[in-house]
Structures are given as C-alpha cells and as structure tokens.
N, C-alpha and C positions, 0 to 999 in steps of 0.2 A: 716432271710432274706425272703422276701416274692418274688414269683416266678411265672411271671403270668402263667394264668392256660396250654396253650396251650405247656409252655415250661416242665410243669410236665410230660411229653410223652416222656422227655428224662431220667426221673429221673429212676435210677439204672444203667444205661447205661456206656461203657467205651467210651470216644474216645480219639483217640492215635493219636499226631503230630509229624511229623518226619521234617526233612528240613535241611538246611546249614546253618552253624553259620552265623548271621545276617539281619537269614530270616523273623525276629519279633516271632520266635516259640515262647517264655520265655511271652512278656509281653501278646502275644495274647493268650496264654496259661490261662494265671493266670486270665487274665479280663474276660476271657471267664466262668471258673472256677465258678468263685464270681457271675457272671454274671446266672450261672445255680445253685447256693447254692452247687456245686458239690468239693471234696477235688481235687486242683493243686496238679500233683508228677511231679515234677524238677527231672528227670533223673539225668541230667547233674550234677546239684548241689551235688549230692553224690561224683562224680566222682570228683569235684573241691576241695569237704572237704578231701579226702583222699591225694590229692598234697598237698593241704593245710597242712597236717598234717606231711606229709613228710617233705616239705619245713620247717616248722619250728623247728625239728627236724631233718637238715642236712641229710635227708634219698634223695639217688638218686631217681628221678620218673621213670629213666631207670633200675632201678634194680628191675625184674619182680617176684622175689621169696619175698623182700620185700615189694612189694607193694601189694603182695596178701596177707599176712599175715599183712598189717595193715588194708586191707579191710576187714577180716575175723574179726577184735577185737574191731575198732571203734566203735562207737556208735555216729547214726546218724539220728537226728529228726526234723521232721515236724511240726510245731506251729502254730497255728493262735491266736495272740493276741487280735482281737477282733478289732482294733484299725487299726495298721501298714500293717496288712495283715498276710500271712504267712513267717514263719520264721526258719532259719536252723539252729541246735543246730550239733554242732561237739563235742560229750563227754560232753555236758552238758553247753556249752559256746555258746553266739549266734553266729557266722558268719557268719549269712547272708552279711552282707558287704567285711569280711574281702576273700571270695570266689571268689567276681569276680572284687580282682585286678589283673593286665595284668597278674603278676607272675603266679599266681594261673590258670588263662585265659588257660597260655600256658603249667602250668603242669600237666592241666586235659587232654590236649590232650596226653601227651603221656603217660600218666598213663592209659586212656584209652585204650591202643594198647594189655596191655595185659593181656591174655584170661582167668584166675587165676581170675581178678579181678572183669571182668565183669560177669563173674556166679555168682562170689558171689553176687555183687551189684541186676542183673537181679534175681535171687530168690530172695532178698528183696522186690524190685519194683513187682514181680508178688505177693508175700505176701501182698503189703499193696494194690493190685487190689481187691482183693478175694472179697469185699465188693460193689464192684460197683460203682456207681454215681462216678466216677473219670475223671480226665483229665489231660494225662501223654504226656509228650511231649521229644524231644531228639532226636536223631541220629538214635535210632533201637528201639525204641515204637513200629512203625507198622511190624517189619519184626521180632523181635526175642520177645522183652518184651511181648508183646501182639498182636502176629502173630491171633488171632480172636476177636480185638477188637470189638466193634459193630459201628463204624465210625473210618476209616484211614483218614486224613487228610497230608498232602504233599505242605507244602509252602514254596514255593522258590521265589527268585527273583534277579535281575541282578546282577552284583558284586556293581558298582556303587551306587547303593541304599543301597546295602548291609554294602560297607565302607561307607558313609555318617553318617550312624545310628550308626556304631562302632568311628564312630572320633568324633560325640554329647556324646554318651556315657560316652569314656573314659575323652574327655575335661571336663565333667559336674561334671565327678571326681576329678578334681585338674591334668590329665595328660597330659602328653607335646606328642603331637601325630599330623600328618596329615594323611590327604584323602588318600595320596599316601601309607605311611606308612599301613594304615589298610589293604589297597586294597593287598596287598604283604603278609601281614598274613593272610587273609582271600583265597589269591589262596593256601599257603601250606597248611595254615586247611583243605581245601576242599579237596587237594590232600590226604592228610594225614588219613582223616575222609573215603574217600572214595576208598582207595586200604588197607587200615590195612586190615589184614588178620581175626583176631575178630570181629564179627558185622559190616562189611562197611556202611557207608550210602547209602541207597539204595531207589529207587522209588519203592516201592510194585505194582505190575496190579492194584491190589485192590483198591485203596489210590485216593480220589479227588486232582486234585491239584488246589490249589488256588496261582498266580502270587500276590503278594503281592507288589510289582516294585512301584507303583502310590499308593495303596491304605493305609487309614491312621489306627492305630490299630482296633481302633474302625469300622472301615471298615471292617477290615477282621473277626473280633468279629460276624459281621452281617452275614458275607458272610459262614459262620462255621455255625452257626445257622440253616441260609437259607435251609442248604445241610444236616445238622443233621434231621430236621421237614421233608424235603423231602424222608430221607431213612427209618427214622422210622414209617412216612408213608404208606410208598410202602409197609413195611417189613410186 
C-alpha cells in the first residue's frame, strides 16, 4: 500500500481509541489503520471470541474462574487476507462474522467484567504493540492497554446516533431490532462498560476527543489524521 509521504511521520507510532459502544471506534479504527498501511488491534474482538467460545460450549460468561482459564488456552488471531481485510481466527476457524452476532455482542460484555480475563487478553494486546505502527482501539486502549500510547484518541457521540448505527447494523445482518431497542442496550452497556470494577471506560486528560454525532466515517478518519500530523508535529 503506498502511503503518501507526509503520512510516513506517523509510521512506527501507536495510537489508541477508546469510546462507547457505537461511537464508530471499530470501523473508524480499521479505515484509519489501511488508510496509514498501519496493523488494526480489535481489543474488543478478543473479548467477543472468548464468549463466543463459551457460548458454544454451554460455558456461563458469569462464571469468572472459567472464563479465565478459557482466555488463558484459546488461541486468538489476526489475519489480513489481502482481499476482505483483516480477520479473526478463534483456534484456527474464522469468526470474524460469527463475533459480532447480538449473542456474542452481549457476552463480551460480561465476560469483560472479569479481572482474570482481561490481564490475560491486555498482555496479549501489549504483546502484539511491541512493534509499533499500530492502531488499537476499545474500552481501555488509552487508560490501561497502552496508558503511553503516542496519540489517545476518545470518540464519542450522542446515544441517538449511537443507536441509529447499532439498528443499520444489526438490520443489515438479517436482525429483528428497533431504534428504541438499541437505545436501552446501549444505556446498560454504557452503564455496565463504565462502573465494572476492571478497566472502566474512562475519558483519559490525555485523550483528544472527537464528537463523532454528525460526522460520516470517513470524517472522522480525517479528523484522527488531522490531530495525529498535528502532535507528531509539535512532538
């Protein structure tokens, strides 16, 4: 991929997105990524294949001594086909699709709460930082995963916009959902995401925030940019 020149000034650099589910972290994440030749780490997506893997295995996501010990043994990888983009391999299978149905949605939240699993997962994710040129996104990028990234980033936006995005989504998948519906799982996420007692979602001092409310991916793609060229910069 060829990368014009002024954008090489980011090359080896981390930056880390943090925000609330359906704040466009994921796709602004990954465009940005492709967009800098730079490897996307999907936090989250670790966190969806280990429910995943319970869930299909009859394992509770409330049961914290089990879900540490399947985070400990999975085997959990990052792909890029060259083609489709990048891709999540759980034990050698793709699921990239099979991660972010609602099920999976709603058992990564509470698989996430406990603290067994995300040490594990966050030494992985600091492991595949070591190298640089990255862009890791998620709930606790800037506050725990990569508390010195070299750009924090922080996008948020209304609920409204927020469920809009999550009822295209899931419709786009074959599911029976409304506005209202998301709007109701997206305030317990939030609540849920931001009082657990492991990793809260949190706004770093550190951390730009860009309101993502109005603006389109590709908007905020620019706007990440703009403010990456600016501090590396300064720096």
């Amino acid at each position: 991929m060829a990368v014009p020149i002024k954008l090489t000034a980011l090359k080896g650099k981390i930056i880390a997105i943090d925000g609330p589910a359906g704040s466009g972290k994921s796709t602004t994440a990954k465009l940005l990524a492709e967009r800098l030749d730079f490897t996307y780490l999907d936090t989250g997506a670790m966190y969806r294949a280990v429910a995943l893997f319970a869930l299909r295995n009859g394992v509770s996501v409330n049961d914290a001594n089990a879900m540490e010990q399947i985070a400990a043994k999975v085997k959990i990888e990052f792909k890029n086909d060259g083609v489709i983009g990048q891709l999540i391999y759980l034990n050698g299978e793709n699921v990239t699709e099979g991660i972010r149905t609602a099920e999976a949605t709603h058992g990564s939240s509470a698989v996430a709460v406990h603290g067994g699993v995300r040490r594990e997962l966050v030494k992985r994710q600091q492991e595949m930082g070591k190298k640089g040129s990255i862009v890791a996104e998620g709930r606790d990028t800037t506050s725990v995963v990569f508390p010195r990234a070299d750009l924090k980033i922080y996008l948020k936006a209304d609920l409204d916009a927020r469920a809009r995005r999550r009822f295209l989504e899931q419709t786009h998948k074959g599911e029976n959902t409304t506005v209202e519906e998301q709007k109701k799982l997206l305030t317990a996420r939030d609540q849920n995401d931001s009082q657990r007692k492991e990793s809260p979602l949190t706004q770093v001092s550190d951390a730009i925030v860009v309101d993502t409310s109005s603006l389109t991916i590709e908007g905020q793609v620019e706007m990440i940019i703009k403010h990456a060229l600016k501090a590396f910069k300064r720096g």
